[in-house]
N, C-alpha and C positions, 0 to 999 in steps of 0.2 A: 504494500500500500504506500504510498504516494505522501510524505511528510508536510508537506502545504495541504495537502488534503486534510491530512487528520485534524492539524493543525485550525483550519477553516471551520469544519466541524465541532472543535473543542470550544471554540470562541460564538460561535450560534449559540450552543448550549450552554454555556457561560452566559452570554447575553438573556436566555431565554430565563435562566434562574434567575438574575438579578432582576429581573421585571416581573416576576411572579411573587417573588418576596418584600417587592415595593409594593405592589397591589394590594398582599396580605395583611403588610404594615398598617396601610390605609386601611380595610376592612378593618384591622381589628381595633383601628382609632376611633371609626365613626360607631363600630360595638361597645365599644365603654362609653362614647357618650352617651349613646342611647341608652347604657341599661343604668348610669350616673341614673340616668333623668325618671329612670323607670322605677330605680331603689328608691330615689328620694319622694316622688309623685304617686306610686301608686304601692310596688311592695310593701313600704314601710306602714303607710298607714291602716291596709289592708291587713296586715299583722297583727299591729296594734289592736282596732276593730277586736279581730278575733278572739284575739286574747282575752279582751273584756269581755266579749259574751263566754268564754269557755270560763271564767273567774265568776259570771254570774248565774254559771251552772255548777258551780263547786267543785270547779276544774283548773285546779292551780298551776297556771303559765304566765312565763314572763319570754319578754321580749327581749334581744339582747341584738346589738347592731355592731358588730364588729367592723372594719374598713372592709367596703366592698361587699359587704352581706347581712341580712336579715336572718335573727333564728329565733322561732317559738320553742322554747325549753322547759320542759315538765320539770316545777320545783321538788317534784319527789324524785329521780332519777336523773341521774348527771348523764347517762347516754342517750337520757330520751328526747329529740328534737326534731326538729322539722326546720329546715333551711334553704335559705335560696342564695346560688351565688354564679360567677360569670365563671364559664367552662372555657380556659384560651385555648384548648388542643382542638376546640371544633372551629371550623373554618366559614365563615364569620362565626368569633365566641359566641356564646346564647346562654341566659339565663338556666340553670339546670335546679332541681330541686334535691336535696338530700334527703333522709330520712333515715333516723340512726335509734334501734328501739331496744333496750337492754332485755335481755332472757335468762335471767342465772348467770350463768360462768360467759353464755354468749353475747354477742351483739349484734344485730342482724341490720341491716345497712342498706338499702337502696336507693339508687339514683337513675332520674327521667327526667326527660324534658318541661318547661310548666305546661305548656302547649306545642307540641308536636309540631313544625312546620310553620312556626311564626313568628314571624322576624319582631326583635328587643321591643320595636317603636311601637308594635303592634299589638304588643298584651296588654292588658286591660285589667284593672282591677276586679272583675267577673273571672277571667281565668286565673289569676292569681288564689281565690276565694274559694273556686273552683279545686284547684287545686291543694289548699288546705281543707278544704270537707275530704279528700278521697284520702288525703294522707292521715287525716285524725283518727279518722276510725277505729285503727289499732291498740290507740292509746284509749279511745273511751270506751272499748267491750270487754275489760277487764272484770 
């Protein structure tokens, strides 16, 4: 094979990366701001919300806001929570929800999306809401 050739090839590809991870950069600038706006505007308070109707059903949760996320935490069980935080390995990042429930000696832990297939700017406090009724469940059929 032909040395300018490879050469030419190797610098395409070269090219073609360094344009793909300026793009990503971008996406995942215009991704934090949207989900900034999304924590601040709609998660946070939608938390809150809940929390008080689950304290006025003699369901002791508190709210806790760490940098970059939302967690509703059962004050009887330190691995019991419910969280929402920005997932950067997904392309554009996207709001993901945790769920972390203690069992005896285990922890059983799962994570999904709040809404499947919709983009940061686009969730709504109804899917948010949405998504803490399906995740409570566990915690209040004990």
């Amino acid at each position: 094979m032909d040395t300018p050739e490879v050469r030419r090839r190797l610098r395409a590809v070269i090219e073609q990366a360094r344009r793909g991870a300026a793009a990503r950069r971008e996406r995942a600038d215009a991704a934090a701001r949207d989900y900034e706006a999304f924590l601040r505007d709609r998660a946070v308070p939608t938390f809150h919300t809940f929390a008080a109707a689950l304290v006025a059903e003699g369901l002791r949760f508190k709210v806790f806001t760490p940098a970059g996320s939302v967690r509703l935490a059962s004050e009887s069980g330190g691995e019991d929570f419910i969280e929402i935080t920005l997932d950067p390995t997904l392309d554009p990042p996207r709001p993901v929800g945790h769920t972390s429930r203690g069992r005896g000696r285990r922890t059983l832990v799962t994570e999904r999306p709040i809404r499947a297939g919709t983009a940061t700017a686009d969730l709504t406090e109804e899917d948010v809401l949405e998504f803490l009724v399906e995740e409570i469940t566990p915690f209040v059929e004990r």
